[in-house]
C-alpha positions in Angstrom: -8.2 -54.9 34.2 -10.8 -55.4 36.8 -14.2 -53.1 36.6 -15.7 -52.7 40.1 -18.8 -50.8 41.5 -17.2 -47.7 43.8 -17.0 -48.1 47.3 -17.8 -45.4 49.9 -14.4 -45.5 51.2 -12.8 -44.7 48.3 -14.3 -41.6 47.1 -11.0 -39.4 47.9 -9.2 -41.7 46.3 -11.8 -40.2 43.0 -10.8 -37.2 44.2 -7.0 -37.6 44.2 -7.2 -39.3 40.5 -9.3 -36.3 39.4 -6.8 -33.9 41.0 -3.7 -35.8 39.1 -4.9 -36.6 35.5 -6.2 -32.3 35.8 -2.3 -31.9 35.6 -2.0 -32.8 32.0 -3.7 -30.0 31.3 -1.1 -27.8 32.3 1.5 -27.4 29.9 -1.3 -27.5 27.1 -1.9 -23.8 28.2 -5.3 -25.2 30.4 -4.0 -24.0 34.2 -7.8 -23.4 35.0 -9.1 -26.8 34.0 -6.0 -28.2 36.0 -6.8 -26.2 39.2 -10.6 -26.7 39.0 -11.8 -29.1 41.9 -13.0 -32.4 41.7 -16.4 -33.2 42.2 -17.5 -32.7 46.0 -17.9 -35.7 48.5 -21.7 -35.8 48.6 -21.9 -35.8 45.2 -19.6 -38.7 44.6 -21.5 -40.1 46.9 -24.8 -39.4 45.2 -23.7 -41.4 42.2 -21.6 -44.6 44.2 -25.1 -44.5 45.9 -27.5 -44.8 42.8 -24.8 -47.0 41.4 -24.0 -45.0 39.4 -19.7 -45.0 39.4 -17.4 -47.8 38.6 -14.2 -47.9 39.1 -10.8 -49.4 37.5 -8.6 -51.2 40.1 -5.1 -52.7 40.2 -3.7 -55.8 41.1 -3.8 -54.6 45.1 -7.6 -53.5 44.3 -6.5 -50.0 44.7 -8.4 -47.3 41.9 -6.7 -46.4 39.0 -8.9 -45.1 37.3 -13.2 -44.0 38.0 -15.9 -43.3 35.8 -19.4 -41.8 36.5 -22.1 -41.6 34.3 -26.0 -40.3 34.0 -28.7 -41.2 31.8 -29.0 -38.7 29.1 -32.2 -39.1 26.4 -32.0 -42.2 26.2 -28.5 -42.7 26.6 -25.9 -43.4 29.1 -24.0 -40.5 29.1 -20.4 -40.3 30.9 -20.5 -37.4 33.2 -16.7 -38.0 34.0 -14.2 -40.6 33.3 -10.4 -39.8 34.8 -7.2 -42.4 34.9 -4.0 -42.0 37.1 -1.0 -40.4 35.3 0.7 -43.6 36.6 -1.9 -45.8 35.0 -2.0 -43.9 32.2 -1.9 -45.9 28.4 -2.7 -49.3 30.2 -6.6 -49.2 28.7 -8.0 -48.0 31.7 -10.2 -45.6 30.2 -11.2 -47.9 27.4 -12.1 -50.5 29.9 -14.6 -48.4 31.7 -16.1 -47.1 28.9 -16.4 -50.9 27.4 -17.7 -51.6 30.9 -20.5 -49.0 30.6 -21.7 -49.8 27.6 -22.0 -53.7 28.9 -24.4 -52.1 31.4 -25.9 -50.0 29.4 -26.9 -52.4 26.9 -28.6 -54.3 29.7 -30.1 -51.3 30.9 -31.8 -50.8 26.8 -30.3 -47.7 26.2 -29.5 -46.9 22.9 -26.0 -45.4 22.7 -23.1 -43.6 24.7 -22.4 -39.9 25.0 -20.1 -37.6 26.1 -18.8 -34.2 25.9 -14.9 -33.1 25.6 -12.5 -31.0 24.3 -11.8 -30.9 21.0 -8.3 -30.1 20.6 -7.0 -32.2 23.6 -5.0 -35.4 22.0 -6.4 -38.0 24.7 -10.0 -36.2 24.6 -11.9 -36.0 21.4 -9.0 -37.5 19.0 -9.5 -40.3 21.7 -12.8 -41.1 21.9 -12.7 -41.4 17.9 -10.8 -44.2 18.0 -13.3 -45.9 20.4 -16.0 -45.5 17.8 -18.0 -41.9 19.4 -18.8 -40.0 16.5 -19.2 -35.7 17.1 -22.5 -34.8 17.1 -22.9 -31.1 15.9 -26.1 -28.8 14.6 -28.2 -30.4 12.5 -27.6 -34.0 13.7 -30.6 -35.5 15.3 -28.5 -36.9 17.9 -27.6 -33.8 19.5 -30.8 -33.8 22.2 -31.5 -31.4 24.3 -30.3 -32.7 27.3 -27.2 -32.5 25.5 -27.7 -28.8 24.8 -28.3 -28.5 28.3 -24.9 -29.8 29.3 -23.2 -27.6 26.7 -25.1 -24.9 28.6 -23.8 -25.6 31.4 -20.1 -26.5 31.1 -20.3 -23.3 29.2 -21.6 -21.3 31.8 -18.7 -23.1 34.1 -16.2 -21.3 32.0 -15.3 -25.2 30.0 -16.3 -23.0 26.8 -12.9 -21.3 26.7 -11.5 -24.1 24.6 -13.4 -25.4 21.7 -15.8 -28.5 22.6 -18.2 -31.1 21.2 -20.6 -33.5 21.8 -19.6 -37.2 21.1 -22.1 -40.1 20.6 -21.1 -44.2 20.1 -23.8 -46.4 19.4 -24.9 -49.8 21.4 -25.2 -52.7 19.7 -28.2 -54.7 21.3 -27.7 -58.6 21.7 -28.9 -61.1 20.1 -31.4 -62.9 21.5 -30.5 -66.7 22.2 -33.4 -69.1 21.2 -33.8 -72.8 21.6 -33.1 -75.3 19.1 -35.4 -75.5 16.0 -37.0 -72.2 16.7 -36.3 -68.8 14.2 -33.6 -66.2 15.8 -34.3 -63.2 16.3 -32.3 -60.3 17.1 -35.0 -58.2 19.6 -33.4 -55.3 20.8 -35.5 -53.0 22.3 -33.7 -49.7 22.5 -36.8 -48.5 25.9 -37.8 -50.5 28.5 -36.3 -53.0 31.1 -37.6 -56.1 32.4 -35.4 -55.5 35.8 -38.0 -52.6 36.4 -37.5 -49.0 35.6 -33.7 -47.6 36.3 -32.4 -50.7 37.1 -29.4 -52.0 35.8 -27.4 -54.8 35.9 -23.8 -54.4 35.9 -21.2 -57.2 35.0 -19.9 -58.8 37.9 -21.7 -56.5 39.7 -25.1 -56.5 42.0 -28.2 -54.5 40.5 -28.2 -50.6 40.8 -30.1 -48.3 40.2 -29.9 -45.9 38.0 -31.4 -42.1 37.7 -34.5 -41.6 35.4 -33.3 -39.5 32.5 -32.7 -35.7 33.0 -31.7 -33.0 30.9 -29.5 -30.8 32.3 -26.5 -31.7 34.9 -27.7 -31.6 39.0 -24.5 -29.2 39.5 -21.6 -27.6 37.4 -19.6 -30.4 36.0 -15.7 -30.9 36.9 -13.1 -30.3 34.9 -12.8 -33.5 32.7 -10.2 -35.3 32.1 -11.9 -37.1 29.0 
């Protein structure tokens, strides 16, 4: 599975992959979250501009699958991540989210996050099995940026169906050292020598990246995560 940065050309292609993995919310009773429209072009093009959305491609480098993300407190945090239906159970989704995390980790943040439904099988039962923990009151990881978002998917009618906040830890690399020295394992969870925002992708060019925020720019989509 090849992980590639977006291109500006394909952006309703994103669209068309949102439009098709919202139908499997459909027979679970979730019509509204199936008919809610994708993300608009300019703000696609907001985050394939600020490098900012990667994107899963087949063997004719056609998108399967896309993911977006912001930074969140100190986190990367995945403001969408949709797969074909026809791509579906291929590890598309896992293979951006490993992606991000590569990125991330070069970036110094300090974990992944996410919001998602609770009750969907391929949402929050999913993202257990890729090692996101749920992040409810009381739990020092729930930030208030990610209050914020619950704030606002609520207010765009997500809070319907039960919800949760989902957090995975990064694991920072181990520094390589020469021969005969001590190793150490430095990982410094702030702070990039590539400058502030930068990041450096694998197999990718350096982006940038937005300074953290803490609430979303505009009403999220409805998530196919």
């Amino acid at each position: 599975m090849r992980i590639r940065a977006a291109e500006a050309a394909e952006l309703t292609v994103l669209q068309d992959i949102e439009r098709a993995a919202g139908e499997a919310f459909r027979p679970l009773g979730m019509a509204a979250i199936a008919d809610d429209d994708p993300l608009p072009l300019d703000v696609l093009a907001g985050y394939r501009d600020e490098g900012r959305a990667w994107v899963a491609v087949d063997g004719a480098d056609r998108p399967v699958g896309y993911l977006l993300t912001d930074t969140v407190d100190g986190a990367a945090h995945i403001e969408q991540v949709s797969v074909h239906p026809d791509a579906a159970r291929r590890g598309v989704g896992r293979a951006l989210i490993d992606h991000l995390a590569g990125a991330a980790r070069e970036q110094g943040l300090t974990a992944l996050t996410l919001t998602t439904f609770t009750e969907v099988p391929w949402n929050a039962p999913y993202y257990a099995r890729l090692g996101f923990r749920r992040v409810g009151e009381g739990d020092p990881a729930l930030t208030d940026g990610l209050r914020a978002i619950s704030r606002a998917e609520a207010a765009h009618g997500l809070a319907v169906w039960p919800r949760v906040c989902m957090r995975r830890e990064i694991t920072a690399p181990r520094v390589k050292t020469a021969p005969g020295t001590a190793a150490t394992a430095t990982a410094t969870a702030t702070g990039n020598p590539a400058g502030p925002g930068a990041v450096t992708t694998p197999g990718a060019v350096t982006a940038r990246v937005t300074p953290p925020r803490t609430a979303p720019a505009v009403p999220p989509s409805a998530p196919s995560r």
